[in-house]
NUVEX-968349 format. One record per residue: residue in three letters; x, y, z of N, C-alpha, C in turn. Coordinates in steps of 0.02 Angstrom, whole numbers, padded with zeros to 5 digits, always signed. Each point is the difference from the previous one (the first is absolute). Last residue first. Example, Ala and Ser with C-alpha at 12.3 -4.5 7.8 and 13.67 -1.06 7.14 Angstrom:
BEGIN
SER+00642-00112+00354+00042+00059+00003-00039+00055+00037ALA+00015-00286-00004-00045+00059+00000+00045+00060+00000
//
This chain:
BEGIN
UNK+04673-06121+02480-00006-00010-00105-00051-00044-00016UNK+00093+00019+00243-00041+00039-00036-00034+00012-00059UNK+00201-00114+00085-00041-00017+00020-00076+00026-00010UNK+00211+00074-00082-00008-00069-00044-00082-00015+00035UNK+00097+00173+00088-00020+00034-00053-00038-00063-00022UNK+00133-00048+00185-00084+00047+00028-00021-00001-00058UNK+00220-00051-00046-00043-00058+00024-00086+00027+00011UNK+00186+00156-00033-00029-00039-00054-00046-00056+00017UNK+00089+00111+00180-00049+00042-00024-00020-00028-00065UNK+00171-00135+00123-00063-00003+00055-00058+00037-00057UNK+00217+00014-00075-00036-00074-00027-00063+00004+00051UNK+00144+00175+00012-00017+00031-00056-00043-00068+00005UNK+00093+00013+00184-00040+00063-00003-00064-00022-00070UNK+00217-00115+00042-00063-00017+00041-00053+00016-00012UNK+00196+00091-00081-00017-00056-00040-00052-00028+00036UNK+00097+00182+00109-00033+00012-00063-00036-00044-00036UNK+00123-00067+00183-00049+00045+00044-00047+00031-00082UNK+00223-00091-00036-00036-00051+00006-00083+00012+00032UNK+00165+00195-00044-00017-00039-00062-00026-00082+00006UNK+00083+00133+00184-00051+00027-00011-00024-00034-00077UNK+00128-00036+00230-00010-00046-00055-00042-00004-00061UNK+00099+00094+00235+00028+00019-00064-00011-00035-00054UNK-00029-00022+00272+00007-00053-00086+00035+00032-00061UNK-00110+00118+00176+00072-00004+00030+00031-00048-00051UNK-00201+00182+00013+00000-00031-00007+00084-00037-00014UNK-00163+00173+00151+00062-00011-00045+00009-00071-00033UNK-00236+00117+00090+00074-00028+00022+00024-00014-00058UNK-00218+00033-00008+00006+00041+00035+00072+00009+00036UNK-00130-00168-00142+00014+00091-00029-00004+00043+00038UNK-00006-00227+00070+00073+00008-00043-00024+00050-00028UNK-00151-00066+00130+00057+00044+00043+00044+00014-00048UNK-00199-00140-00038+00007+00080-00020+00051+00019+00023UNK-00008-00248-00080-00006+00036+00062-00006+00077-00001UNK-00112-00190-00150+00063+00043-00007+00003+00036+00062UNK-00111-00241-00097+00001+00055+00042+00048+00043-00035UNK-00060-00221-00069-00048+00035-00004+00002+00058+00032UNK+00179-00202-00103-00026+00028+00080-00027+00061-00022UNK+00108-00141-00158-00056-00007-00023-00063+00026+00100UNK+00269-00020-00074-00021-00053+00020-00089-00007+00005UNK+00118+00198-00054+00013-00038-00049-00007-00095+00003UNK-00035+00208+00134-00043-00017-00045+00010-00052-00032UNK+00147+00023+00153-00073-00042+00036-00041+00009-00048UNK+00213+00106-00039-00004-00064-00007-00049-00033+00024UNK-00024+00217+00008+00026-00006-00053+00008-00096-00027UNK+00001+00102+00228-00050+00023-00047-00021-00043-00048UNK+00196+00034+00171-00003-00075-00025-00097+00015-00058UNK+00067+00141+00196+00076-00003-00061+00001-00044-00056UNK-00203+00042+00173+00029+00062-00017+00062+00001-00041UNK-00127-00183+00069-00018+00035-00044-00002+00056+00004UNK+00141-00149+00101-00011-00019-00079-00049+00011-00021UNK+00179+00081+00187-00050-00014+00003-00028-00003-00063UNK+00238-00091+00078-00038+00077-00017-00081-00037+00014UNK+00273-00108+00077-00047-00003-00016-00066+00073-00014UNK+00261-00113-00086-00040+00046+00045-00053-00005-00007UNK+00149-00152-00106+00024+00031+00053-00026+00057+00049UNK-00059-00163-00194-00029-00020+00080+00054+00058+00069UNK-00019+00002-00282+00039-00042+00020+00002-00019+00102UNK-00134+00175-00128-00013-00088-00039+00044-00048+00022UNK+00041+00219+00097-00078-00017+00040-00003-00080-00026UNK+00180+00149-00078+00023-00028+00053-00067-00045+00021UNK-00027+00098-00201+00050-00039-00008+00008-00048+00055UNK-00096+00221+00041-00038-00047-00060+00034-00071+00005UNK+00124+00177+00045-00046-00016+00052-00032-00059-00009UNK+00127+00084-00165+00028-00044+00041-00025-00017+00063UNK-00145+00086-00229+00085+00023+00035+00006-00063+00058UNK-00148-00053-00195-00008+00042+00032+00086+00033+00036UNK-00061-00191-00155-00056+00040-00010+00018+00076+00045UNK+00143-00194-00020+00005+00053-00030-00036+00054-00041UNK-00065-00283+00082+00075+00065+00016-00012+00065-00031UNK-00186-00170+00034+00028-00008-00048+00045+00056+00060UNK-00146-00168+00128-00036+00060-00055+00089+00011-00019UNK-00070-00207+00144+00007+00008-00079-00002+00065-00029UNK-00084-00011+00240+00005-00052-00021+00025+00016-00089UNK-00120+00171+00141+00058-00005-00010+00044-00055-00035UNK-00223-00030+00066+00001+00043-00044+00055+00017-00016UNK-00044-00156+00144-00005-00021-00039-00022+00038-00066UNK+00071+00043+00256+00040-00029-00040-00026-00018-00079UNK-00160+00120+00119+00051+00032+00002+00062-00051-00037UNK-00244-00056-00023+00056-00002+00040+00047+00041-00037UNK-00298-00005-00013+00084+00004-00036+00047+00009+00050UNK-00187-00068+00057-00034-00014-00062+00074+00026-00038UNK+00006-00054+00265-00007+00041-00055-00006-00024-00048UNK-00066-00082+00243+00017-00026-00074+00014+00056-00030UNK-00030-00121+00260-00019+00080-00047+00054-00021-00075UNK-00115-00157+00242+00038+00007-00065-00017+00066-00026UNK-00019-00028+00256-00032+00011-00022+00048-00002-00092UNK+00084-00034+00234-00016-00049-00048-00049+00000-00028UNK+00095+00140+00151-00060-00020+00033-00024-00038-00062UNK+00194+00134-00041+00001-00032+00063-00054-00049+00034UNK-00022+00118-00190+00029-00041-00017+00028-00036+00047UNK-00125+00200+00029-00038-00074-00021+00065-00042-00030UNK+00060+00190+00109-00036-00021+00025-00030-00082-00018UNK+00141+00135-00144+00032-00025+00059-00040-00059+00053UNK-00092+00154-00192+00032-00048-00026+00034-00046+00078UNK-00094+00204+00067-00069-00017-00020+00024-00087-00039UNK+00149+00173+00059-00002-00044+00038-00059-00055+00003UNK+00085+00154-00149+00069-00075+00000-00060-00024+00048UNK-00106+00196-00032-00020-00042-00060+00069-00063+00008UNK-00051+00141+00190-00059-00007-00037+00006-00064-00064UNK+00194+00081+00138-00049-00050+00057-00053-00026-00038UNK+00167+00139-00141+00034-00050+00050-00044-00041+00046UNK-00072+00181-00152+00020-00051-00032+00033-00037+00034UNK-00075+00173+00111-00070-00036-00019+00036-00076-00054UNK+00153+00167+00110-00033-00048+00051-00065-00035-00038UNK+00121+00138-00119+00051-00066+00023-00023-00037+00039UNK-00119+00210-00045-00014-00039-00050+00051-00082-00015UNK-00123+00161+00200+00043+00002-00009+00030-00047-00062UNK-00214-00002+00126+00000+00034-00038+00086+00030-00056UNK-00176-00206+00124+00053+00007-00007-00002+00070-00043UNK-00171-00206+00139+00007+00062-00039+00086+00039+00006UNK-00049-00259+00079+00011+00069+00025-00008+00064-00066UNK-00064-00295+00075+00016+00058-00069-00013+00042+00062UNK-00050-00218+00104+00073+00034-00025+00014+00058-00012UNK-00200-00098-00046+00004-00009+00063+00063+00058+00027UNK-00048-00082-00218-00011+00040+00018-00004+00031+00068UNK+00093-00187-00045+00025+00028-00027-00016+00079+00000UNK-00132-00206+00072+00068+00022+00041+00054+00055-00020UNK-00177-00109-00148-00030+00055+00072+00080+00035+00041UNK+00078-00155-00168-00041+00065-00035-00046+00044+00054UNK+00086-00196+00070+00044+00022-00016+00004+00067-00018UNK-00162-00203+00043+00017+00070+00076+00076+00048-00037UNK-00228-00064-00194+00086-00030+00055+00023+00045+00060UNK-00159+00004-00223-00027-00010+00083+00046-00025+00053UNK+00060+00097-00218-00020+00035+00017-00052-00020+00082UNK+00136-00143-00153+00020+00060+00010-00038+00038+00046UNK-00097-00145-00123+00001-00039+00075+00076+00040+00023UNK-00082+00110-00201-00078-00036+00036+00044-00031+00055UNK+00154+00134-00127-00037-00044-00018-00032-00014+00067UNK+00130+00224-00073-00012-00032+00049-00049-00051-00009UNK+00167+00163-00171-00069-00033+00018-00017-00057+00034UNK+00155+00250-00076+00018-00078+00051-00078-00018+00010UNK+00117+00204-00124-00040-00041-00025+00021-00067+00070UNK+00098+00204+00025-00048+00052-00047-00050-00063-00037UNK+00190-00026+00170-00068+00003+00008-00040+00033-00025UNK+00248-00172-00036-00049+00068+00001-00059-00020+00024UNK+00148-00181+00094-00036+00014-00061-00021+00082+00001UNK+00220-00148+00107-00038+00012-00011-00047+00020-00067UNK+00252-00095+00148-00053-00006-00066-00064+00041+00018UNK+00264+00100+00073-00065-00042+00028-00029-00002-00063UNK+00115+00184+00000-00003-00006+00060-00035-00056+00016UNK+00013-00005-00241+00009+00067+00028-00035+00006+00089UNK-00083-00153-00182+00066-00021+00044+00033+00064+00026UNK-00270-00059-00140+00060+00066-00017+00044-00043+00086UNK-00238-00049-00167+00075-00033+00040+00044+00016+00008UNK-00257+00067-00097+00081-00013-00024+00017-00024+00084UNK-00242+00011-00020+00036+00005-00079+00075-00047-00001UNK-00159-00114+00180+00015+00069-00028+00019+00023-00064UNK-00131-00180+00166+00025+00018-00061+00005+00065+00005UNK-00047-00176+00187-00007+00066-00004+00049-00013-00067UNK-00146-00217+00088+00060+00042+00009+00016+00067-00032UNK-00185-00181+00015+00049+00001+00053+00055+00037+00012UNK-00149-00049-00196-00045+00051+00057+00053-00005+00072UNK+00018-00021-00281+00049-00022+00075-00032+00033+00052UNK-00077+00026-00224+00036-00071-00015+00005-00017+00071UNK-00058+00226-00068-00052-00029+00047+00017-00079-00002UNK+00150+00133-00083+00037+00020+00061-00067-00036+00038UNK+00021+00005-00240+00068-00054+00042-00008+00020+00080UNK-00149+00104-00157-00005-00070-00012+00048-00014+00059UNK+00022+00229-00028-00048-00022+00045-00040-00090+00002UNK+00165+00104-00166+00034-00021+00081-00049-00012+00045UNK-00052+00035-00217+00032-00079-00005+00011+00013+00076UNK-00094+00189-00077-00042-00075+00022+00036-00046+00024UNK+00119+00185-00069-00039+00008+00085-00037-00061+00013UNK+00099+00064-00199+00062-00039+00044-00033-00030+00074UNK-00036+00256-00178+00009-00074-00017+00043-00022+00053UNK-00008+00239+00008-00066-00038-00039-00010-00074-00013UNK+00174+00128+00124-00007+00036-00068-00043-00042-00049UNK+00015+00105+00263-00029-00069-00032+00012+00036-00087UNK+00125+00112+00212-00034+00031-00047-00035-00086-00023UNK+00085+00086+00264+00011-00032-00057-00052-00002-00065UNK-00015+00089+00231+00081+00001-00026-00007-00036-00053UNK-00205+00015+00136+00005+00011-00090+00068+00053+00005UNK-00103-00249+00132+00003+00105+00005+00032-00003-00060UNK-00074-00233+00162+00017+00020-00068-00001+00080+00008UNK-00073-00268+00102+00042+00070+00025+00014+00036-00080UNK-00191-00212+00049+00058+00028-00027+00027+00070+00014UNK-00136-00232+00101+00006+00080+00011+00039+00031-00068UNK-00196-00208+00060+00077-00002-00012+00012+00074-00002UNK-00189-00072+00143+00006+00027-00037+00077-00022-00040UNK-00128-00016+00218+00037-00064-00040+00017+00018-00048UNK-00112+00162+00152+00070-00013+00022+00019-00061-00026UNK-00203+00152-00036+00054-00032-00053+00080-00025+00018UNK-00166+00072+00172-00063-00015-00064+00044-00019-00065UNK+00086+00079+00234-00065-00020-00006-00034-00038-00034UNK+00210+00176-00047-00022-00014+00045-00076-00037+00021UNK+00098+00148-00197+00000-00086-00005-00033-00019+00076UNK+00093+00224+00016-00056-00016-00029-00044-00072-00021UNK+00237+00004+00084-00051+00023+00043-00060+00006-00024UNK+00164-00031-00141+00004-00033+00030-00057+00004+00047UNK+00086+00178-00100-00072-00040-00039+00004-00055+00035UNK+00156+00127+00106-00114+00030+00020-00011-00038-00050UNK+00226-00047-00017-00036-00004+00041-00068+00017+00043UNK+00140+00047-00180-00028-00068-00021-00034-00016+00062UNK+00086+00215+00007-00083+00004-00056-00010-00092-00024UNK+00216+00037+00124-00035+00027+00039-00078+00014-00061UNK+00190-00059-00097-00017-00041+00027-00048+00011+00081UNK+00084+00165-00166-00045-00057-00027-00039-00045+00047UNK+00087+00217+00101+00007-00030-00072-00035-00048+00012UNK-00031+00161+00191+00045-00050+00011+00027-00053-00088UNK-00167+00179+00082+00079+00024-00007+00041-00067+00006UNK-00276+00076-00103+00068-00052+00036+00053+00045+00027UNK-00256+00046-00021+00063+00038+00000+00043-00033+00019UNK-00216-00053-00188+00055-00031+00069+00040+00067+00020UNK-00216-00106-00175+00054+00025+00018+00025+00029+00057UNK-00115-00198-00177+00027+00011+00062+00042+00056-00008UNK-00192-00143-00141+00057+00036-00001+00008+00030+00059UNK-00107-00243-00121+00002+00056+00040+00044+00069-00011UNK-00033-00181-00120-00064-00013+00005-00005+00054+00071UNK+00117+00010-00278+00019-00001+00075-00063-00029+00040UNK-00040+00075-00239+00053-00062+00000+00002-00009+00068UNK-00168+00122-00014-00025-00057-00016+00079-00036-00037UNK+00036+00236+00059-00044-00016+00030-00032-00054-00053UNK+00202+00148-00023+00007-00087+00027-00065-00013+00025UNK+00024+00207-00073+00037-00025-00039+00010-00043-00003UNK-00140+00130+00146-00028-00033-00074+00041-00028-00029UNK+00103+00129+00183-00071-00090+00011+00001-00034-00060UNK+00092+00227-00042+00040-00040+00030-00016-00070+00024UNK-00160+00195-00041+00036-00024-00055+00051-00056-00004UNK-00096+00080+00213-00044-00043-00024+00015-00027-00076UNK+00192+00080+00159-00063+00031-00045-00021-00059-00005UNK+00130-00059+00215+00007+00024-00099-00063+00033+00003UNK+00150-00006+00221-00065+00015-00023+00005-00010-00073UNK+00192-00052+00150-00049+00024+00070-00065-00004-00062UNK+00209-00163-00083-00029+00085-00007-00078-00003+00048UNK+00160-00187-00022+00028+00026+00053-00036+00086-00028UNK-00117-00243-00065+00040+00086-00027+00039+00007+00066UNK-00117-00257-00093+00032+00044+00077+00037+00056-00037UNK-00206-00172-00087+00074+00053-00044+00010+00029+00079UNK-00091-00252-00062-00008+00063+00056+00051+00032-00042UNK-00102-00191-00156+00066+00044+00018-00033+00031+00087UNK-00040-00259-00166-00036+00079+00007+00040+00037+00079UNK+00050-00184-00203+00006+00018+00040-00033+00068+00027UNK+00015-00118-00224-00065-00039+00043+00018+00017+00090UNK+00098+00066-00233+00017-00082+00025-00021-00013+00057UNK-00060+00215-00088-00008-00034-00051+00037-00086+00010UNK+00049+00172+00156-00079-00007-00018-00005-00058-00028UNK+00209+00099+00008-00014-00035+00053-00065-00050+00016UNK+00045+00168-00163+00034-00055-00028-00003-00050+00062UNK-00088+00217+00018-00036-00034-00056+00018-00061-00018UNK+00151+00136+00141-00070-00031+00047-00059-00027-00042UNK+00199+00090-00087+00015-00043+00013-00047-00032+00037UNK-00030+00221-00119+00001-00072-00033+00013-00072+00038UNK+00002+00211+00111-00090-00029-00015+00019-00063-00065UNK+00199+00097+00077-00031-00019+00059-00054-00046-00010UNK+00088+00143-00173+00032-00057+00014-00008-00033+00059UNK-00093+00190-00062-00017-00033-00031+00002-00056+00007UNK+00022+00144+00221+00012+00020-00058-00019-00056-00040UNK-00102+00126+00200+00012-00069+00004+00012+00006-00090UNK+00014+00202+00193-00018-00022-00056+00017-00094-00005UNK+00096+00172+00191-00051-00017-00012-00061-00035-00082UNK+00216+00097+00015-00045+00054-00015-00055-00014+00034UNK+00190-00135+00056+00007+00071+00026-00057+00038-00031UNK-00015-00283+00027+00012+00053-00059+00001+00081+00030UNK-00006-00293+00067+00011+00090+00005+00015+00023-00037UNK-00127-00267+00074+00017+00057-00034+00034+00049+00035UNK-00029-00289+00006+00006+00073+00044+00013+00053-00064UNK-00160-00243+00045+00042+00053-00063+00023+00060+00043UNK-00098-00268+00042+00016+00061+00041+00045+00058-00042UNK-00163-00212-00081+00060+00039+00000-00012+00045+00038UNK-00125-00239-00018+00009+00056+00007+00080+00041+00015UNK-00147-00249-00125+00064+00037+00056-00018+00099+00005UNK-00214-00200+00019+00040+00046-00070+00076+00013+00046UNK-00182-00131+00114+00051-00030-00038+00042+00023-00041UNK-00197+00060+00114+00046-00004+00041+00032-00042-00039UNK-00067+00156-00128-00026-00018+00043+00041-00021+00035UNK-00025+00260-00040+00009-00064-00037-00006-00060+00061UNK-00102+00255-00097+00018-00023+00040+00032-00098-00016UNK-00053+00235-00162-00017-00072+00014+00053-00025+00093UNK-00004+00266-00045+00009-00062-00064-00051-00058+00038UNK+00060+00222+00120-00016+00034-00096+00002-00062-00045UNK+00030+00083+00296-00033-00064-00062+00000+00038-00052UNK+00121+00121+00201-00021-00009-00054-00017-00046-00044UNK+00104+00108+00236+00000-00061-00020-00068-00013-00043UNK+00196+00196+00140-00076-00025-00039+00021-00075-00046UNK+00116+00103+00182-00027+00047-00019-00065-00016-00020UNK+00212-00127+00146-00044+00007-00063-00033+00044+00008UNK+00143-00024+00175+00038-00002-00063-00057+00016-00061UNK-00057+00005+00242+00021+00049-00037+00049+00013-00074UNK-00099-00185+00204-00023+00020-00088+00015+00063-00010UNK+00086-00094+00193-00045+00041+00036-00044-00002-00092UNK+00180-00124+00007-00040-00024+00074-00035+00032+00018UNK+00166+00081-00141-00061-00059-00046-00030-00031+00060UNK+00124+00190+00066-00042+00020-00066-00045-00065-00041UNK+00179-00032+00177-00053-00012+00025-00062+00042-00060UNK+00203-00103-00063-00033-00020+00029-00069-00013+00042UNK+00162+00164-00126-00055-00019-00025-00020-00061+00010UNK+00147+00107+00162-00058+00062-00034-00035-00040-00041UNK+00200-00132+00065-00078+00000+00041-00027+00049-00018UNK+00158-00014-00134-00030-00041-00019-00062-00034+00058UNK+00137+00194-00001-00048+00003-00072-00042-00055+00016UNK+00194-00012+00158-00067+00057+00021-00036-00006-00063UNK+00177-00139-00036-00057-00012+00054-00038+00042+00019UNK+00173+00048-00154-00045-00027-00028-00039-00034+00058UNK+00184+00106+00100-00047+00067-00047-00066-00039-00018UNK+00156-00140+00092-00046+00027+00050-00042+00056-00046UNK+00150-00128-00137-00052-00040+00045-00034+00060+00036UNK+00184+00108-00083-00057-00027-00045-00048-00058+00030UNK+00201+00068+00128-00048+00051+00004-00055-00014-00059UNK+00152-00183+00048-00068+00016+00038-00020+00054+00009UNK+00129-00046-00169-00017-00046+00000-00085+00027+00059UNK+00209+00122-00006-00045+00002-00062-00044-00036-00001UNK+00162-00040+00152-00012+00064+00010-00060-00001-00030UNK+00123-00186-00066-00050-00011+00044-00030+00057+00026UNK+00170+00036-00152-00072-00038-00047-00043-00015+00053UNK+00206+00205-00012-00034-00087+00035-00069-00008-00013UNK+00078+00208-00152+00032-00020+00054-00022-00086+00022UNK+00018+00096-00280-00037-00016+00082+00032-00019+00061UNK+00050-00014-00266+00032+00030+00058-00041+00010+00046UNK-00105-00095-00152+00067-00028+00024+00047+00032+00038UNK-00233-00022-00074+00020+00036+00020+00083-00026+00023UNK-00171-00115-00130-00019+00060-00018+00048+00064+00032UNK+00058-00236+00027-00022+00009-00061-00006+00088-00017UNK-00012-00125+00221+00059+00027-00018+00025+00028-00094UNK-00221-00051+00103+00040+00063+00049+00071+00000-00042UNK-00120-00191-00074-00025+00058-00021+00023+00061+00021UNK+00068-00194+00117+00027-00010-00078-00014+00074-00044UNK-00104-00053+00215+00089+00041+00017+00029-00010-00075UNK-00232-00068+00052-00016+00077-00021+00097+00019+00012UNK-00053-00239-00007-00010+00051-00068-00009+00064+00008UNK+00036-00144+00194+00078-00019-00065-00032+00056-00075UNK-00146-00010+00193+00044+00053+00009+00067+00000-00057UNK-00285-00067-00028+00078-00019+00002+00055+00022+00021UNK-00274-00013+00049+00024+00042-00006+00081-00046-00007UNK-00209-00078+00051-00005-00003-00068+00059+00051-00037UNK-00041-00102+00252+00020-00035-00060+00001+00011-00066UNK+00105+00150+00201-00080-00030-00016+00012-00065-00064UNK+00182+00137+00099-00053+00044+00041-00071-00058+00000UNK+00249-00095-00096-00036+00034-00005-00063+00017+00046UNK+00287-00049-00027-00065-00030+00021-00053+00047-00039UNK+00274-00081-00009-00041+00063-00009-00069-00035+00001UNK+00268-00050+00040-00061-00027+00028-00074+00036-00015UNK+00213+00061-00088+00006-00072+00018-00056-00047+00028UNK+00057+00245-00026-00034-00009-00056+00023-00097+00009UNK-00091+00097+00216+00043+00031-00059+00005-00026-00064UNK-00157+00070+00253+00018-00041-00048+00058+00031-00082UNK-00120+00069+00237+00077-00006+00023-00011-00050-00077UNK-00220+00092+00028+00039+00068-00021+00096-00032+00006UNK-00197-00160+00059-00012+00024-00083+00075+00060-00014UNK-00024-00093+00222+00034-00017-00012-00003-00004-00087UNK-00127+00157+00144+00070+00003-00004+00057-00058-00041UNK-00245-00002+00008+00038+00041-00050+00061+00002+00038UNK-00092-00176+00113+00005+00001-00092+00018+00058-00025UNK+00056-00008+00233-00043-00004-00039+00014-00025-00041UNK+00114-00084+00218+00002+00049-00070-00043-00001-00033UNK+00043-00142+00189-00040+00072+00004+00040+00041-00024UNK+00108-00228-00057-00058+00027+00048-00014+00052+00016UNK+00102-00055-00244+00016-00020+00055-00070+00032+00046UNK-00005-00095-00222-00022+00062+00004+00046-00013+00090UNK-00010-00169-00192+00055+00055+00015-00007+00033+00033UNK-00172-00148-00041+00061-00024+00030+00044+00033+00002UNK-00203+00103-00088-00004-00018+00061+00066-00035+00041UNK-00078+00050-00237+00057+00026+00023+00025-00015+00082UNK-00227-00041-00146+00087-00015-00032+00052-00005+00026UNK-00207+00045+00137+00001-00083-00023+00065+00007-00061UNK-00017+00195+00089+00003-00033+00030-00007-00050-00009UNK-00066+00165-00130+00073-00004+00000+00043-00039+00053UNK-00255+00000-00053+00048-00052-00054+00071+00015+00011UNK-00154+00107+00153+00015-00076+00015+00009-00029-00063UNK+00023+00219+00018+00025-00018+00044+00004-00068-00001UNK-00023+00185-00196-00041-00069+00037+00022-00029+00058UNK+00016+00250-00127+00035-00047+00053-00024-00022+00027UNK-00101+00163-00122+00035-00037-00063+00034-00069+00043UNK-00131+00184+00112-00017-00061-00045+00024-00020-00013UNK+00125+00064+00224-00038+00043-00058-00034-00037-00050UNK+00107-00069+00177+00026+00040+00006-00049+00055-00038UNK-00094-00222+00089+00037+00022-00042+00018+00070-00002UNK-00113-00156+00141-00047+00025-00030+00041+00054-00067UNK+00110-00123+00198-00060-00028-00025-00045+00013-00053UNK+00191+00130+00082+00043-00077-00013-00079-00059-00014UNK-00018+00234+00067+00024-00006-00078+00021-00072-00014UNK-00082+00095+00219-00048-00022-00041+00032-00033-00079UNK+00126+00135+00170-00012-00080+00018-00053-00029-00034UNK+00067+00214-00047+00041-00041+00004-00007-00050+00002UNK-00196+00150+00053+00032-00028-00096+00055-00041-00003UNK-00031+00106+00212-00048-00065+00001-00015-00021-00083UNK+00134+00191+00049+00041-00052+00038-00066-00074-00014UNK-00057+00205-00078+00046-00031-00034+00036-00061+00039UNK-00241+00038+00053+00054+00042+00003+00055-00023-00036UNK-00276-00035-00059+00078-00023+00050+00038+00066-00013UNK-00252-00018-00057+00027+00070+00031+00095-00044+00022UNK-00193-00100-00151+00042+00058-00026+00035+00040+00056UNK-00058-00253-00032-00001+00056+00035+00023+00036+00002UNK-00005-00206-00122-00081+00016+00003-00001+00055+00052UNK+00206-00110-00111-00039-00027+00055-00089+00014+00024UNK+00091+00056-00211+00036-00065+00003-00039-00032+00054UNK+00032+00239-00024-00059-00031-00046-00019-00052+00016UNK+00212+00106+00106-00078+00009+00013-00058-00032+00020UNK+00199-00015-00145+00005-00033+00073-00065+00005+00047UNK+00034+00138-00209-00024-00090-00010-00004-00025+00057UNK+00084+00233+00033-00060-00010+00002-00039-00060-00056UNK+00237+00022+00047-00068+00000+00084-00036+00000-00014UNK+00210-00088-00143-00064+00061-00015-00051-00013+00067UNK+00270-00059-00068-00055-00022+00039-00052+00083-00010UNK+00197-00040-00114-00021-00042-00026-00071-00013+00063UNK+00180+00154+00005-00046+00008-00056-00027-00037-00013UNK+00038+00042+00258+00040-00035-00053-00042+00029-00055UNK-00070+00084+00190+00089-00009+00022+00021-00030-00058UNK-00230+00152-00004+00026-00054+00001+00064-00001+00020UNK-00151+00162-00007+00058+00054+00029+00011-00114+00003UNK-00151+00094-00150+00053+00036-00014+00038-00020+00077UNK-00223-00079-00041+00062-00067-00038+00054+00055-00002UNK-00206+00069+00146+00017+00031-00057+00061-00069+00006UNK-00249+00023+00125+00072+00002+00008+00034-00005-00068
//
C-alpha cells in the first residue's frame, strides 16, 4: 500500500504499518493505530504525552493537538527535536513565508518518510559497504574516535591525514566513517597504520547518522570505551590537540567539547565532543541513541542531531564543558576592529556562531581549529586586517618552530 493517498502530511501509513507489525491496515485502521504507535517516526507519542498530556483535551490526538499549537504554546514531536528553534530559524531564513505551522508540518512529515527509509536501510545493513582494518586495534581503555569523512572526489585530502596523525600521536585510535561507496587502494594507504579502521558507507543521512554505525560497530566489545565524535569540517593547525586531549581524559564524567556557541540555546559543536568513560555507560547516552533519528534535511540535522544531542544530555544531567566559552572569548576584545556588526556581537547584542565569525579571535585565544566553511561564505565582520595579523603570527610562529 502506497503513503500517497494519507489524510494528513504528517501521518505516514506505511510507519503505522511498520510500528504495528501489519503491513496490510487500512487507512482507517492507521487512524486509530497512530495515537499508539505514532503518527509517523519522528512523533513520540508517549513523551508527547507524559509532557503534554494535561492539556491534551479528551479524544484528541496528540497530533491533532501537536498541529492546534501557537506561538504561545509551542511543543515538540519528540524530545530531541525543538519547535522554539526550528520557528526562530524558519523565520530567519525565510521571512516572508506563508504560516509557520503549515510549514512546520509539511517539513516534519516530508523528513519522516527519509527518516523511516533509513530506518529500515539500517535494520536491514544496507548502510555499510565495507569495513576495513589497516591499524592497531585498541584497548579496552584507549579512547576511540568516530571520524566522519566527505570528500566529492572521493579522495582523503592532506589535511585530513594530518589531523588523524595528530589524533594518533596522543594515543587515540580512529574508525574513519567515509560517506565514499569505494577508495583506491592509493587512498587506504594514506591512513593505513594511522587509522585502525576504515569505513565506507552509503549515508544519506550526514554526520550524525556515520556516528551512528560506528557506534554500532563498537557494539559488544568496546562499549566502555571513552568516545570522541569528530569529522573533518575543520582544519587542525597543528598545535593544542594534546593539551585538550589532557583536559578532556581529566573528567571521565562528562562530555568535553571544543567551543560553546548560545545561538538558539547553549550547546557544543560536533566536529570535536569527547564522551568520558562513565559518559558513555549511562542510561542517558544509550537512551540517546535509542532516541537518534537519521536526518537528511540540514535544519533538521542541526536542530534534533547536534542542539539536540547538547539538549538531551544536559537534561539528563550529564556535565558538558567547553574548553572554550563563547562568553569568554568575546569578553574584553578591543573596539574598532571591525564594522558594526562586529561591534554589535562584543557588546552581547547579537548572538553568531564563533567559528564561523569569531575565527580569528579563537586563534588568537590559542584554539586549534579553523572551520572550513569560512572559505566558502561571506564573510560579515569585515575584519580583514585583524584575520591578516593572525594569519601572519600563526605562519611566523610555524617558521620559529621549525628552525
Amino acid at each position: 500500500m502506497s503513503n500517497a493517498c494519507s489524510p494528513h502530511p504528517m501521518v505516514d501509513l506505511e510507519w503505522i504499518r511498520l510500528a504495528s507489525g501489519n503491513p496490510s491496515l487500512s487507512v482507517r485502521e492507521c487512524l486509530e493505530k497512530q495515537d499508539t504507535v505514532g503518527p509517523n517516526i519522528l512523533f513520540d507519542v508517549e513523551y508527547y504525552r507524559q509532557k503534554y498530556g494535561h492539556d491534551i483535551p479528551r479524544h484528541m490526538s496528540a497530533l491533532e493537538h501537536f498541529c492546534r499549537q501557537d506561538e504561545t504554546s509551542l511543543r515538540n514531536p519528540n524530545a530531541l527535536f525543538s519547535t522554539q528553534q526550528w520557528l526562530e530559524v524558519f523565520r530567519g531564513i525565510s521571512p516572508n513565508a506563508g504560516p509557520w505551522r503549515e510549514e512546520l508540518v509539511r517539513a516534519l512529515g516530508q523528513e519522516a518518510i527519509f527518516c523511516r527509509n533509513e530506518y529500515l536501510r539500517d535494520q536491514n545493513d544496507e548502510i555499510i559497504f565495507s569495513d576495513t582494518f589497516v591499524g592497531k586495534a585498541p584497548s579496552q581503555t584507549d579512547d576511540i574516535c568516530l571520524f566522519v569523512h566527505y570528500d566529492r572526489h572521493d579522495e582523503i585530502q592532506p589535511y585530513v591525514v594530518d589531523y588523524l596523525q595528530a589524533l594518533k600521536d596522543c594515543g587515540v585510535v580512529t574508525i574513519f566513517l567515509s560517506n565514499t561507496e569505494k577508495f583506491s587502494q592509493k587512498e587506504i594507504n594514506k591512513i593505513r597504520n594511522i587509522v585502525w579502521r576504515v569505513v565506507c558507507a552509503d549515508n544519506r543521512g550526514r554526520d550524525w547518522s556515520l556516528f551512528l554505525q560506528g557506534m554500532k560497530l563498537l557494539e559488544g566489545q568496546y562499549e566502555r570505551n571513552p568516545i570522541l565524535i569528530a569529522n573533518d569540517s575543520v582544519t587542525y593547525v597543528g598545535e593544542g590537540l594534546e593539551e585538550m586531549m589532557v583536559q578532556c581524559r581529566m573528567h571521565p564524567e562528562r562530555i568535553t567539547g571544543a567551543i560553546g556557541a548560545n545561538q538558539h540555546g547553549w550547546h557544543m559543536q560536533s566536529f570535536f565532543l569527547y564522551c568520558g568513560r562513565q559518559v558513555v555507560i549511562s542510561e542517558a547516552w544509550l537512551n540517546f541513541w535509542k532516541k537518534f533519528r537519521s536526518h537528511h534535511n540540514k535544519w533538521f540535522v542541526i536542530n534534533a542531531n547536534e542542539f539536540g544531542f547538547s539538549r538531551w544530555m544536559l537534561e539528563h544531567k550529564i556535565p558538558m564543558h567547553a574548553l572554550w566559552n563563547y562568553d569568554d572569548i568575546i569578553s574584553g576584545e578591543n573596539r574598532n576592529r571591525a564594522n558594526k556588526w562586529r561591534e554589535a556581537v562584543f557588546s552581547r547584542e547579537i548572538l553568531t556562531n564563533p567559528t564561523h565569525e569569531l575565527w580569528d579571535i579563537l586563534l588568537e585565544h590559542k584554539y586549534p581549529f579553523i572551520k572550513n566553511s569560512i572559505f566558502k561564505e561571506a564573510i560579515i565582520g569585515e575584519n580583514l586586517d585583524h584575520m591578516c595579523n593572525i594569519i601572519s603570527r600563526l605562519g611566523n610562529k610555524k617558521v620559529r618552530d621549525t628552525v
